[in-house]
C-alpha positions in Angstrom: 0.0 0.0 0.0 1.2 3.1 -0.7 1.9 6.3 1.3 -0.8 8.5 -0.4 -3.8 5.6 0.3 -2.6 5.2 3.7 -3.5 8.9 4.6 -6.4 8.7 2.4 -7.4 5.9 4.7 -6.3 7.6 8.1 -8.1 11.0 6.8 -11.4 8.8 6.7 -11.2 7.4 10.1 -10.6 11.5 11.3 -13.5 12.3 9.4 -15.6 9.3 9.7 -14.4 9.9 14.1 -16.1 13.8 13.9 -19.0 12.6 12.5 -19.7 10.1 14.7 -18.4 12.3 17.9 -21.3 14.7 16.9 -24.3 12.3 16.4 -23.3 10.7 20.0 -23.5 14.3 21.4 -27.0 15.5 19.4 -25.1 18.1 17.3 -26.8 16.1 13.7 -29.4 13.8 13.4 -29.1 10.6 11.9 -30.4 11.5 8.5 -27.3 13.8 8.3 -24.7 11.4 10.2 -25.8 9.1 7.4 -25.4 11.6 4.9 -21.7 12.6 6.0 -20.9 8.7 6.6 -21.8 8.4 2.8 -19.6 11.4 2.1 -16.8 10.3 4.3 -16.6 7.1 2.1 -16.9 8.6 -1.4 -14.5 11.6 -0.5 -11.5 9.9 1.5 -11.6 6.2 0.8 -13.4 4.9 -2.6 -10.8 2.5 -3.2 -11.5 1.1 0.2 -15.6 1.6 0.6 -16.0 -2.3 0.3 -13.8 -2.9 3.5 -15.1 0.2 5.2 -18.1 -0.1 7.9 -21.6 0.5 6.0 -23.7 3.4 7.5 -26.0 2.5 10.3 -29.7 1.4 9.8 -32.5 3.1 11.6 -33.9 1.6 14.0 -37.8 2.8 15.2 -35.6 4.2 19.0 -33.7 6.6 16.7 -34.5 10.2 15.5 
């Protein structure tokens, strides 16, 4: 792998870390944490967006 995919890759998890830091915390609703997840994959890692973890479903407990 080479040096450019591996911070592609690590740029994701940042990202892909923030967004999920601010739907914990109430800042987004899920609608838009899926919508950045979705961007987080096509933007930082679409060589890798098989491997990477799909955005969550959701659930009727979930706004």
């Amino acid at each position: 792998m080479d040096q450019q995919k591996i911070m592609d890759e690590i740029e994701y998890y940042k990202a892909q870390a923030i967004t999920e830091l601010l739907y914990a915390s109430g800042k987004i609703t899920f609608d838009e944490y899926d919508k950045l997840t979705d961007l987080n994959r096509k933007t930082f890692s679409p060589l890798y967006a098989d491997l990477l973890p799909k955005p969550l479903e959701k659930s009727s407990n979930q706004s």
